[in-house]
Biopython code that builds the backbone (N, CA, C, O; Angstrom):
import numpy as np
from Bio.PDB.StructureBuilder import StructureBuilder

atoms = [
    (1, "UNK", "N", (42.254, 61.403, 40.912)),
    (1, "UNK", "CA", (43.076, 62.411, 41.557)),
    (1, "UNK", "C", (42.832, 63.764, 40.876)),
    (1, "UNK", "O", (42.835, 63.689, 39.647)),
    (2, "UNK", "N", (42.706, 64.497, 41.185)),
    (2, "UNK", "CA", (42.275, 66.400, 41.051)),
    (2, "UNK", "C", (43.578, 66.629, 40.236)),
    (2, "UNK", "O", (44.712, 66.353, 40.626)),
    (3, "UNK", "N", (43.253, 67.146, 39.113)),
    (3, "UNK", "CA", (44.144, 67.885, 38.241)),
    (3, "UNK", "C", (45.246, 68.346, 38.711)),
    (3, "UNK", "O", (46.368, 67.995, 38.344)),
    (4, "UNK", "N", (44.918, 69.381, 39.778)),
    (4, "UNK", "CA", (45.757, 70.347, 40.280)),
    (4, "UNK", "C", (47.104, 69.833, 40.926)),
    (4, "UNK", "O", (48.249, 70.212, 40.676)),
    (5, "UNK", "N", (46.654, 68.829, 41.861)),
    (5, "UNK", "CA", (47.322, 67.905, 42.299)),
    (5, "UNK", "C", (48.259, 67.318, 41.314)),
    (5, "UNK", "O", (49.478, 67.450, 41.424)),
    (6, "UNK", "N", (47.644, 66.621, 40.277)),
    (6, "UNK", "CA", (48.668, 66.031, 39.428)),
    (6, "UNK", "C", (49.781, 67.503, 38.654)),
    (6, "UNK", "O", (50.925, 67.364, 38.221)),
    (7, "UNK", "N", (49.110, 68.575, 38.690)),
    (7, "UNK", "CA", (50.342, 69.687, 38.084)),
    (7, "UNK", "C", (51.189, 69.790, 38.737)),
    (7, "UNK", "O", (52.269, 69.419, 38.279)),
    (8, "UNK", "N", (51.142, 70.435, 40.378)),
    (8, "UNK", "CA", (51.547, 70.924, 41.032)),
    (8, "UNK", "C", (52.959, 69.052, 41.305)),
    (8, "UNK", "O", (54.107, 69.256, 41.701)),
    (9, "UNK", "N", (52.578, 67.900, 41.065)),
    (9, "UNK", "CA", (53.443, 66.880, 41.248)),
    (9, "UNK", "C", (54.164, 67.065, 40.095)),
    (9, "UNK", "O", (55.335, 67.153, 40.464)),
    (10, "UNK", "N", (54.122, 67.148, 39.182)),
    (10, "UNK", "CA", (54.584, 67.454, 37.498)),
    (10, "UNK", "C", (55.885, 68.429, 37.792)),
    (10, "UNK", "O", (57.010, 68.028, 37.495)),
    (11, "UNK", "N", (55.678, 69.757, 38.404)),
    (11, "UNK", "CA", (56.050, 70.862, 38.818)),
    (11, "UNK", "C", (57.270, 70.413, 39.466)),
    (11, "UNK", "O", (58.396, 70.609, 39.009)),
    (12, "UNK", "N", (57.007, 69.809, 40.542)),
    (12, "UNK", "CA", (57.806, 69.205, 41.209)),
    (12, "UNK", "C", (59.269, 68.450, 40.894)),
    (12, "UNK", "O", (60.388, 68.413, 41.405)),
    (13, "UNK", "N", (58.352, 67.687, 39.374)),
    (13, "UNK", "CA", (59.714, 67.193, 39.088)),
    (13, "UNK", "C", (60.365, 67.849, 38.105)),
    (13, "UNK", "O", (61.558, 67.646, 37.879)),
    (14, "UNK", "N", (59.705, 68.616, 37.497)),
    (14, "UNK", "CA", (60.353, 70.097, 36.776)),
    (14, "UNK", "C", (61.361, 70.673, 37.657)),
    (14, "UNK", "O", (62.527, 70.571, 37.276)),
    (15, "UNK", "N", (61.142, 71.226, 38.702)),
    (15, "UNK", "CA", (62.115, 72.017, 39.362)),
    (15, "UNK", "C", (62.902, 70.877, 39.753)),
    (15, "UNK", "O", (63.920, 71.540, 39.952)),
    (16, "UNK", "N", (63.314, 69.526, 40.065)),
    (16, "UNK", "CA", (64.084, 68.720, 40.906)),
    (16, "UNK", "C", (65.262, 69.034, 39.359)),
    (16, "UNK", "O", (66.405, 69.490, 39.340)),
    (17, "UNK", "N", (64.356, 68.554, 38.212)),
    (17, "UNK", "CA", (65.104, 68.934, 36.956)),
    (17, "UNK", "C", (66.157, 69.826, 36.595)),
    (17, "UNK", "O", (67.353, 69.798, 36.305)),
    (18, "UNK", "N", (65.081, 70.740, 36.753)),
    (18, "UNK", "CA", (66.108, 72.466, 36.741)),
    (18, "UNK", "C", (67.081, 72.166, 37.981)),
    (18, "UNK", "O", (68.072, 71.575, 37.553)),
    (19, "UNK", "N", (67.121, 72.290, 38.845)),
    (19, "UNK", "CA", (68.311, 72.253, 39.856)),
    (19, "UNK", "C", (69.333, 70.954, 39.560)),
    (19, "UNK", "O", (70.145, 70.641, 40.431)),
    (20, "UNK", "N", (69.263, 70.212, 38.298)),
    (20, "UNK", "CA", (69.931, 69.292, 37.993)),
    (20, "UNK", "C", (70.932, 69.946, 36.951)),
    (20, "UNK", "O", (72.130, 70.213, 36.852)),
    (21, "UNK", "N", (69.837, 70.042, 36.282)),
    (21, "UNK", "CA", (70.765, 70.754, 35.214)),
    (21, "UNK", "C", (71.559, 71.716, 35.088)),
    (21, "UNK", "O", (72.343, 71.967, 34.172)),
    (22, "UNK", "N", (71.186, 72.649, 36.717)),
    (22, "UNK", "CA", (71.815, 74.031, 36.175)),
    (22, "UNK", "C", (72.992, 73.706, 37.137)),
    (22, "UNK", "O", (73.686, 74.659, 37.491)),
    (23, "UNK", "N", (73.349, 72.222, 37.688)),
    (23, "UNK", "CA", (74.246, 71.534, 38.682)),
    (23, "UNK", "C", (74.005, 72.370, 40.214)),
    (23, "UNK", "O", (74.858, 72.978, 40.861)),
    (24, "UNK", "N", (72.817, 72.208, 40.478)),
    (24, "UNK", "CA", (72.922, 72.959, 41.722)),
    (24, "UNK", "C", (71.864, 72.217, 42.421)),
    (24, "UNK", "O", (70.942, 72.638, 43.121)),
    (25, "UNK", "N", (72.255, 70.801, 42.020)),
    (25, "UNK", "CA", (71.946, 69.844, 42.911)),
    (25, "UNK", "C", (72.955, 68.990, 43.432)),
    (25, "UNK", "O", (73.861, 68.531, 42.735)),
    (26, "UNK", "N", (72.829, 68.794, 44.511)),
    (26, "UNK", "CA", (73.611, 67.977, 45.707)),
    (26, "UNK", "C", (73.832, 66.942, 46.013)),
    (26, "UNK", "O", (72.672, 66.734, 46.369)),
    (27, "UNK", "N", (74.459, 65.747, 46.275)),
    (27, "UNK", "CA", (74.642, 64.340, 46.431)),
    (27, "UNK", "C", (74.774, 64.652, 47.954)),
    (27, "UNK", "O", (74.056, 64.082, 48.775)),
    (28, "UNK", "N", (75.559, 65.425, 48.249)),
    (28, "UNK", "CA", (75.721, 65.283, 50.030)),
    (28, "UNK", "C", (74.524, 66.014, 50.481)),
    (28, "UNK", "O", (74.078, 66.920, 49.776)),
    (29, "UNK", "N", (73.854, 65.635, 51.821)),
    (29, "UNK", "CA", (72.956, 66.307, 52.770)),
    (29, "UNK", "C", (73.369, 67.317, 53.041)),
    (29, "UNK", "O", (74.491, 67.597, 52.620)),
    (30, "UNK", "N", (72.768, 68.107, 53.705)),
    (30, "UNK", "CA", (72.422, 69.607, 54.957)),
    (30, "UNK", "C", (73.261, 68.559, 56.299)),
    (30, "UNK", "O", (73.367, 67.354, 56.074)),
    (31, "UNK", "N", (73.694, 69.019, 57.358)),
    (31, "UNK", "CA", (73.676, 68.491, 58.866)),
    (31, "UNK", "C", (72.439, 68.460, 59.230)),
    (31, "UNK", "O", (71.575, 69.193, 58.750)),
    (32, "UNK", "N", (72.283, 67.757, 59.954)),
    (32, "UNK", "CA", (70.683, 67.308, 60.975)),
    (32, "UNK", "C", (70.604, 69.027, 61.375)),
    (32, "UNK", "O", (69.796, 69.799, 60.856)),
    (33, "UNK", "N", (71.305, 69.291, 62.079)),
    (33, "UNK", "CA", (70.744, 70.868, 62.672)),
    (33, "UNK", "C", (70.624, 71.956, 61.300)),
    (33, "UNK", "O", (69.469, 72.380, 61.316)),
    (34, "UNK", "N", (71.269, 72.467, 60.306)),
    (34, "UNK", "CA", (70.702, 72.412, 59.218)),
    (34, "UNK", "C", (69.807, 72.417, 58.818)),
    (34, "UNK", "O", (69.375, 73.497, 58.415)),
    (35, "UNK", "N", (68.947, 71.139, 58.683)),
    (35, "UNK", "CA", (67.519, 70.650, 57.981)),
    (35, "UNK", "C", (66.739, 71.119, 59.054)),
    (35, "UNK", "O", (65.553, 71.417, 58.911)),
    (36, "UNK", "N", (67.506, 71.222, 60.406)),
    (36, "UNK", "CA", (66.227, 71.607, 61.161)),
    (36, "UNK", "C", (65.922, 72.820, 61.434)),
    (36, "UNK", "O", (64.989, 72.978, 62.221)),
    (37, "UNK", "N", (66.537, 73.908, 60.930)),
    (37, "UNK", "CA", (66.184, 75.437, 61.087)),
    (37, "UNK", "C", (64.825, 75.308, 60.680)),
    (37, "UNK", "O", (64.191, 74.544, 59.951)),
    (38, "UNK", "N", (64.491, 76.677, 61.655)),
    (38, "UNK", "CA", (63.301, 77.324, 61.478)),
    (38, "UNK", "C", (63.010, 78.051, 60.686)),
    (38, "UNK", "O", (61.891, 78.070, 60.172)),
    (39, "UNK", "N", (64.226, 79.052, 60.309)),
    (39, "UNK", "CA", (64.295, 80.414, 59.897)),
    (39, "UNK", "C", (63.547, 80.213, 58.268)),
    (39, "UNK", "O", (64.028, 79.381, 57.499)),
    (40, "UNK", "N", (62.387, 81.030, 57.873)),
    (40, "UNK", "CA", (61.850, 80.936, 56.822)),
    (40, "UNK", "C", (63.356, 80.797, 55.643)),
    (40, "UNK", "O", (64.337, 81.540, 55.610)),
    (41, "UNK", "N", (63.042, 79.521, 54.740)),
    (41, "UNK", "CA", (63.863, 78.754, 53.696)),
    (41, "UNK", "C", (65.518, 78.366, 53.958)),
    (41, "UNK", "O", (66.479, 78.142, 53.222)),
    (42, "UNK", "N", (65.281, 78.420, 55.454)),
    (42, "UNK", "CA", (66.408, 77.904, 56.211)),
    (42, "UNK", "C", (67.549, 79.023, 55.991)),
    (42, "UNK", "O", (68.634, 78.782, 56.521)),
    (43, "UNK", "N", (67.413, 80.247, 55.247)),
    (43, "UNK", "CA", (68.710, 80.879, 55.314)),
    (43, "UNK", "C", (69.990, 81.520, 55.798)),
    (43, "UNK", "O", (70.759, 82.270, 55.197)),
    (44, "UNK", "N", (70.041, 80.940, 57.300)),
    (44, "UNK", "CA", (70.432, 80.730, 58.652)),
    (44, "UNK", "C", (71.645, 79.734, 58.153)),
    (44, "UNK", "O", (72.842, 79.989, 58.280)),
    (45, "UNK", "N", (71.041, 78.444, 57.507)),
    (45, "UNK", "CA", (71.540, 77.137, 57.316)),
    (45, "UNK", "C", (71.970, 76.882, 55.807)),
    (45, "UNK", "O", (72.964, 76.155, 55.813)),
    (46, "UNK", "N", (71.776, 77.049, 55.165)),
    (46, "UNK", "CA", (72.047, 76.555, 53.900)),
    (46, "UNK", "C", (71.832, 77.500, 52.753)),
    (46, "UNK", "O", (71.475, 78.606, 53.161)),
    (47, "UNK", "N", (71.968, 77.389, 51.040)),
    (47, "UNK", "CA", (71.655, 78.079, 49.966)),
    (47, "UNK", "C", (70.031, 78.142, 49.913)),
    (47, "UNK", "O", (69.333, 77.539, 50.729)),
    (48, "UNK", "N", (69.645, 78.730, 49.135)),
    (48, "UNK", "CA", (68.133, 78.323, 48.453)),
    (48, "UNK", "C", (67.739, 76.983, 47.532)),
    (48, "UNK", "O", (66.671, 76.378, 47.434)),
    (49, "UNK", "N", (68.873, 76.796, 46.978)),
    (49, "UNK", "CA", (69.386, 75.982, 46.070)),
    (49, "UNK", "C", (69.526, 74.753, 47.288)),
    (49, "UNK", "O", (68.440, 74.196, 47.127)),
    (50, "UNK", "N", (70.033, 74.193, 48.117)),
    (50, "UNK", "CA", (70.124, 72.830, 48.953)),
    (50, "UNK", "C", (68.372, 73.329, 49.629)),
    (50, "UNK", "O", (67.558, 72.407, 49.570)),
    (51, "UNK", "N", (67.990, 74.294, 50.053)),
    (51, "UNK", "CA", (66.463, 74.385, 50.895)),
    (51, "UNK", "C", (65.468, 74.062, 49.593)),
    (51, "UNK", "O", (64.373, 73.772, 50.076)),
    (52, "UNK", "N", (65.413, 74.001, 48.244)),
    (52, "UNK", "CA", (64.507, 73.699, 47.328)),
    (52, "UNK", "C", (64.902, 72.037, 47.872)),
    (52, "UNK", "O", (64.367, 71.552, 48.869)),
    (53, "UNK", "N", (65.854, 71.342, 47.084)),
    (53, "UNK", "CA", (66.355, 70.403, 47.211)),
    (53, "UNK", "C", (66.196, 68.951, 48.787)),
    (53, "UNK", "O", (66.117, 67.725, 48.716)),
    (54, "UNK", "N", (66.206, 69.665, 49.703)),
    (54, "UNK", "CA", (66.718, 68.776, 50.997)),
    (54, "UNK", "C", (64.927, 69.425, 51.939)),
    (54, "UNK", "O", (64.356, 68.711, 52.763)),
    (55, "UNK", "N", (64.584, 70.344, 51.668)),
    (55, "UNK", "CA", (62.921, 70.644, 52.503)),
    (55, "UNK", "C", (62.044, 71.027, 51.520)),
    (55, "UNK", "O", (61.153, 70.197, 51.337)),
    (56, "UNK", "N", (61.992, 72.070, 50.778)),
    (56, "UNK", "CA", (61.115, 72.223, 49.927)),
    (56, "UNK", "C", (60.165, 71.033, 49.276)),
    (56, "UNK", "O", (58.962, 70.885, 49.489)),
    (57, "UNK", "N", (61.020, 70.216, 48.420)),
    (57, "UNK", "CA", (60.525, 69.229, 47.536)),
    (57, "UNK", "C", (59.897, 67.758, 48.214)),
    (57, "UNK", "O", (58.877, 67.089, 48.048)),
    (58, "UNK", "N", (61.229, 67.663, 49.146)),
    (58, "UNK", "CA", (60.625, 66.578, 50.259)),
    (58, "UNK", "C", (59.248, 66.802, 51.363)),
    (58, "UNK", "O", (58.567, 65.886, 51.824)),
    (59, "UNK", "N", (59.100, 68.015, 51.581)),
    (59, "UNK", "CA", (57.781, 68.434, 52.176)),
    (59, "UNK", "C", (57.050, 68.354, 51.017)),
    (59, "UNK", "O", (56.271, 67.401, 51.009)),
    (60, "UNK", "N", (57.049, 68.786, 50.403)),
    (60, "UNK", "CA", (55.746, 69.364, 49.293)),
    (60, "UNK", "C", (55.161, 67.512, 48.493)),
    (60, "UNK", "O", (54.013, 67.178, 48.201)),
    (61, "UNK", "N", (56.533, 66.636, 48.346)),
    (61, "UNK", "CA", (55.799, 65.537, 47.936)),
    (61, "UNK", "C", (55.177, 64.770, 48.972)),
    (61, "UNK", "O", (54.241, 64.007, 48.736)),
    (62, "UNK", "N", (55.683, 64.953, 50.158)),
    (62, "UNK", "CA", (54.979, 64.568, 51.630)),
    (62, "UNK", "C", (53.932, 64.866, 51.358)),
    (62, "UNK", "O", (53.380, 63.936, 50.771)),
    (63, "UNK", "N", (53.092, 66.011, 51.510)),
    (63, "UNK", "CA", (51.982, 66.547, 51.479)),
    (63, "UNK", "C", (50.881, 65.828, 49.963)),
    (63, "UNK", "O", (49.694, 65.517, 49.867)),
    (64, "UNK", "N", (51.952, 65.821, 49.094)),
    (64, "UNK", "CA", (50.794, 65.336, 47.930)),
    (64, "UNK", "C", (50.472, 63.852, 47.901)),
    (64, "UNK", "O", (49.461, 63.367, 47.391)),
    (65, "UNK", "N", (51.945, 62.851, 48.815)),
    (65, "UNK", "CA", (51.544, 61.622, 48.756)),
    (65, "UNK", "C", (50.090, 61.132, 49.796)),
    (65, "UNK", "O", (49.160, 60.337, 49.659)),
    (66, "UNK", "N", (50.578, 62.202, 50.957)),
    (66, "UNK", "CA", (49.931, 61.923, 51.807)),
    (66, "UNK", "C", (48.513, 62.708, 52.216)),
    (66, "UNK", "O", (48.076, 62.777, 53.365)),
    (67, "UNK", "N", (47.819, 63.352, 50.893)),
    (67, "UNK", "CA", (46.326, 63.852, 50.699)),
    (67, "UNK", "C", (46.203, 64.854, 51.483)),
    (67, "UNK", "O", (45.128, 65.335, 51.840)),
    (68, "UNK", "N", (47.881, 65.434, 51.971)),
    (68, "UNK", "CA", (47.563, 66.086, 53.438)),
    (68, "UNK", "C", (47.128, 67.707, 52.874)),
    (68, "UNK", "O", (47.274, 67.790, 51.654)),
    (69, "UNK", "N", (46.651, 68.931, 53.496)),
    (69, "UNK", "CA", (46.169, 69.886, 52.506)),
    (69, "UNK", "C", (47.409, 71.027, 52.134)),
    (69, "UNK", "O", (48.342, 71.305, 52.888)),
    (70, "UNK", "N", (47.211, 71.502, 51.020)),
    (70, "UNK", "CA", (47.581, 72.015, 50.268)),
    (70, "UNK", "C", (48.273, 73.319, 50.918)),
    (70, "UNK", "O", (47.271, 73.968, 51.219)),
    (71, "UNK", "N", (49.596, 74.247, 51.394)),
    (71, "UNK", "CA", (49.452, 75.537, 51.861)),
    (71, "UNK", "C", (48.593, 76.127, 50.753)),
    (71, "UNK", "O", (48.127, 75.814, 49.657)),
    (72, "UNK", "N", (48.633, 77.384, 51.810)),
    (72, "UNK", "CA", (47.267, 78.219, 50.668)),
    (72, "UNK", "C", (48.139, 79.619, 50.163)),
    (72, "UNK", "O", (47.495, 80.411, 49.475)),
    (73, "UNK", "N", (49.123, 79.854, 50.375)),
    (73, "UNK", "CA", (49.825, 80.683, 49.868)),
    (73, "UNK", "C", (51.794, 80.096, 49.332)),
    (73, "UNK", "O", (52.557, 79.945, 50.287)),
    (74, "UNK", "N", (52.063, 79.978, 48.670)),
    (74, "UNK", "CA", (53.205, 80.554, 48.785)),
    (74, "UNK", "C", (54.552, 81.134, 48.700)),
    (74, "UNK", "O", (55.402, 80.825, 49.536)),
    (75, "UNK", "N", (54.817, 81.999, 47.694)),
    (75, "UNK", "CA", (55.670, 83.187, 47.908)),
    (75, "UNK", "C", (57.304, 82.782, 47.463)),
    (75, "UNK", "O", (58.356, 83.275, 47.871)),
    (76, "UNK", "N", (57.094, 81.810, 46.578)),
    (76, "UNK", "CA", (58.466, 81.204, 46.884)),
    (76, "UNK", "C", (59.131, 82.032, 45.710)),
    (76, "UNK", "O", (60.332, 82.270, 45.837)),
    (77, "UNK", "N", (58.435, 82.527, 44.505)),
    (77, "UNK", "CA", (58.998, 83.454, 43.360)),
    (77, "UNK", "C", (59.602, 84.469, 43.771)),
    (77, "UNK", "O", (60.430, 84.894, 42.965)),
    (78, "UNK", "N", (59.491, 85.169, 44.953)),
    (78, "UNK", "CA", (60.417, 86.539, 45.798)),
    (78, "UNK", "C", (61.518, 85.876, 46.082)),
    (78, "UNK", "O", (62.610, 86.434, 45.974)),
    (79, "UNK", "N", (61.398, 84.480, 46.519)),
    (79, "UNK", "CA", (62.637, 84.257, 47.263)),
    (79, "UNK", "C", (63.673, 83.846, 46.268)),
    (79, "UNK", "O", (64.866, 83.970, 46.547)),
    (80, "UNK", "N", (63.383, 83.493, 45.430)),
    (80, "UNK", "CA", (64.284, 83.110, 43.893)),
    (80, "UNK", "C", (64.881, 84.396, 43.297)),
    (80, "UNK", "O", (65.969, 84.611, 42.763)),
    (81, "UNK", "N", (63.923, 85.106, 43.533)),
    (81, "UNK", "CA", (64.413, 86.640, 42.582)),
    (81, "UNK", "C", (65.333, 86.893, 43.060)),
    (81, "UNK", "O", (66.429, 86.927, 42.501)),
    (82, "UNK", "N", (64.957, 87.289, 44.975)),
    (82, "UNK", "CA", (66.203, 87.388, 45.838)),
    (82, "UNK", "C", (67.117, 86.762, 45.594)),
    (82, "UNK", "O", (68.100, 87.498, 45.501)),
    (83, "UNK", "N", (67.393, 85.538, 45.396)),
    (83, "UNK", "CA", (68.321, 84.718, 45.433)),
    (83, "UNK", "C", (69.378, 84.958, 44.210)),
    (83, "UNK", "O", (70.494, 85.475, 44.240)),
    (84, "UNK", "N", (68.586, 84.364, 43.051)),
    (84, "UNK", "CA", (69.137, 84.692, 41.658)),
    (84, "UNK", "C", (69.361, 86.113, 40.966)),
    (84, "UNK", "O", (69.579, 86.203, 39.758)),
    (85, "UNK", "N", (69.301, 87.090, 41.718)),
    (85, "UNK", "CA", (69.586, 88.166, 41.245)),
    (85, "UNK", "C", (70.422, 88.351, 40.555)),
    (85, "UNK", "O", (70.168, 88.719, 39.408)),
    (86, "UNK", "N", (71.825, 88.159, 41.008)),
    (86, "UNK", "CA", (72.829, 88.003, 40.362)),
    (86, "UNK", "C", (73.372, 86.906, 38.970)),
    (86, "UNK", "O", (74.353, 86.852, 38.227)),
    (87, "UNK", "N", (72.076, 86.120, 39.162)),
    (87, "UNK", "CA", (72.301, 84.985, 37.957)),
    (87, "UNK", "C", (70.774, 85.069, 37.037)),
    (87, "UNK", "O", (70.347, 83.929, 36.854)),
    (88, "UNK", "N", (70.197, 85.762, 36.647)),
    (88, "UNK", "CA", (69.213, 86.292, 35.683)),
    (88, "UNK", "C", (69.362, 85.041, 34.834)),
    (88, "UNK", "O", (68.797, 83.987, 35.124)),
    (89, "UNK", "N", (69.863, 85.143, 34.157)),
    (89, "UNK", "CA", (70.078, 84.227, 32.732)),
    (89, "UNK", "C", (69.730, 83.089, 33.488)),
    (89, "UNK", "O", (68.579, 82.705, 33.694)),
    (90, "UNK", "N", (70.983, 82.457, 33.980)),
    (90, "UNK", "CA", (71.044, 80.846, 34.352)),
    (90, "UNK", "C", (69.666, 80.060, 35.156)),
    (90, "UNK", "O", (69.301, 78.885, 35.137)),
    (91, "UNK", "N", (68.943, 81.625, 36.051)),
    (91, "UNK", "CA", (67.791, 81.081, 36.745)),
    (91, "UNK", "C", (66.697, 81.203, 36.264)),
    (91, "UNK", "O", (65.592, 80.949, 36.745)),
    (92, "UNK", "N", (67.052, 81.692, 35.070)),
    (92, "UNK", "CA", (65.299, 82.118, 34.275)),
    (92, "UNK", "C", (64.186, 80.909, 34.036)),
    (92, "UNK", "O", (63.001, 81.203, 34.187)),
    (93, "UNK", "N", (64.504, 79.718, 33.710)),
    (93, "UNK", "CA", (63.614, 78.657, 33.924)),
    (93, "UNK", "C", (63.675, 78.510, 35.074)),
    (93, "UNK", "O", (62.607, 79.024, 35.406)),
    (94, "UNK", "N", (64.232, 78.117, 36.161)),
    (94, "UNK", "CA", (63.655, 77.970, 37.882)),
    (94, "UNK", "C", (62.894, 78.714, 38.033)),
    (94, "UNK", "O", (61.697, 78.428, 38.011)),
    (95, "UNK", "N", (63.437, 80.147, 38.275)),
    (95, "UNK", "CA", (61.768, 81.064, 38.442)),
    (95, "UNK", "C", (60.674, 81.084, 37.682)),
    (95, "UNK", "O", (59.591, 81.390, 38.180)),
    (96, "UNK", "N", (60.762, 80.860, 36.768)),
    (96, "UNK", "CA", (59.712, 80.471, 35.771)),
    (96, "UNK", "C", (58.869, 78.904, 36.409)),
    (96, "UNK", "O", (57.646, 78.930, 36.552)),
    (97, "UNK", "N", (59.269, 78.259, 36.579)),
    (97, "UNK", "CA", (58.951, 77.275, 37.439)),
    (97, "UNK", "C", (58.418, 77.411, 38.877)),
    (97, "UNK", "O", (57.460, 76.967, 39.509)),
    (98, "UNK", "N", (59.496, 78.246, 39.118)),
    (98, "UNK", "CA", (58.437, 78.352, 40.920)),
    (98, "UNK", "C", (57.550, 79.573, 40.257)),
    (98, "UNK", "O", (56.727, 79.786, 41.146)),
    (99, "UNK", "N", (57.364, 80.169, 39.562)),
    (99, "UNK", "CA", (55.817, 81.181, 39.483)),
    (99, "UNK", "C", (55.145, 80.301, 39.278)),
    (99, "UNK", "O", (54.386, 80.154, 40.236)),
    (100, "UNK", "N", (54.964, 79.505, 38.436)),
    (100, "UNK", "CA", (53.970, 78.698, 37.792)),
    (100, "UNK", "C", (53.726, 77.644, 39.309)),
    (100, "UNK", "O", (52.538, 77.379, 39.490)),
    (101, "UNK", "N", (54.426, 77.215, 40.069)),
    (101, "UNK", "CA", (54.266, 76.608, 41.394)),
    (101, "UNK", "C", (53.666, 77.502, 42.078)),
    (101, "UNK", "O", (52.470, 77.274, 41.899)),
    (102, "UNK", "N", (53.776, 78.384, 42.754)),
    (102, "UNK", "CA", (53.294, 79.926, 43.078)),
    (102, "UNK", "C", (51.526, 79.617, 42.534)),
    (102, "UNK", "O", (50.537, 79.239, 43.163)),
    (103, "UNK", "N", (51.703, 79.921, 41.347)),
    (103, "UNK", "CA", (49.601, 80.077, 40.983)),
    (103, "UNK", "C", (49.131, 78.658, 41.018)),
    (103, "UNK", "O", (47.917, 78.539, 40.857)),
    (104, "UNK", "N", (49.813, 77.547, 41.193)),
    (104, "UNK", "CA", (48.964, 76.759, 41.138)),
    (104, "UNK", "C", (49.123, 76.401, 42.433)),
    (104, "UNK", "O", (48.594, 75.300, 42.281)),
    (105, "UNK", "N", (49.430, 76.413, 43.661)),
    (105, "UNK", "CA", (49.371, 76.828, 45.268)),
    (105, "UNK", "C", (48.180, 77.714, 45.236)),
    (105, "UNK", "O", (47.166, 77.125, 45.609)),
    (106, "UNK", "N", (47.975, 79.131, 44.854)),
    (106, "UNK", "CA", (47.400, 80.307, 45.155)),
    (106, "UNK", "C", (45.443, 79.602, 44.607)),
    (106, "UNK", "O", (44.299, 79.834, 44.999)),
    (107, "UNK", "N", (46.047, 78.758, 43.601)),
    (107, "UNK", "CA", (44.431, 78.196, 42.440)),
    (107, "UNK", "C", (43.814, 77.237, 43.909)),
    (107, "UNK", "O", (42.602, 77.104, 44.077)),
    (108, "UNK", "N", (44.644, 76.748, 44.695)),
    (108, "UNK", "CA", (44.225, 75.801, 45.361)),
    (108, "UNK", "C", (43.412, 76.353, 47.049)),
    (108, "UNK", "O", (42.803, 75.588, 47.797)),
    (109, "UNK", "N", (43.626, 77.729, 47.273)),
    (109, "UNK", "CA", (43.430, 78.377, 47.933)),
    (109, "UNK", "C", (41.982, 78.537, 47.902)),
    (109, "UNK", "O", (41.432, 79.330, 48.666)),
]
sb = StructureBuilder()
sb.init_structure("model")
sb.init_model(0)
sb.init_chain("A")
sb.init_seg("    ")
for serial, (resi, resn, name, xyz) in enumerate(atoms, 1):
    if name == "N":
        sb.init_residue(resn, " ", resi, " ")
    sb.init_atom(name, np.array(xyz, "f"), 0.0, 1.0, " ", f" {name:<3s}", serial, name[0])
structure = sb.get_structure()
């Protein structure tokens, strides 16, 4: 299996981590209509924090179980900044985490 692959899975469970610890992970679901927004990181429907959690992570290990290819960009460190603005401190390892997710997406490009 390709290095990259194995980081970018590593990564994965880094951030499932961080959203554990910083308790801004979830036991209850999204609603079916919810999970099914379109709207780029669902923010129509839910936090950033349940869209890492309930689509993000569940797509992204989809894709690595299933050899399927890689996006070639993506952008998710803006949307954290956005998000965590107001919480600097508490989100500084998550974003630190999705950059490092971020270049190793961009390496695969």
């Amino acid at each position: 299996m390709e290095q990259r692959i194995l980081d970018i899975a590593d990564h994965l469970l880094l951030i499932e981590r961080e959203l554990k610890v910083q308790g801004w992970w979830s036991e209850a679901a999204p609603s079916a209509s919810a999970l099914a927004s379109t709207v780029p990181f669902a923010v129509d429907s839910m936090s950033f924090e349940l869209w890492l959690q309930w689509i993000f992570l569940p797509r992204m290990t989809h894709i690595l179980e299933h050899g399927l290819a890689l996006p070639s960009a993506s952008g998710i460190l803006v949307m954290a900044e956005t998000t965590f603005s107001d919480r600097p401190h508490e989100s500084r390892e998550l974003r630190r985490l999705l950059a490092a997710f971020d270049r190793l997406i961009a390496a695969s490009a």
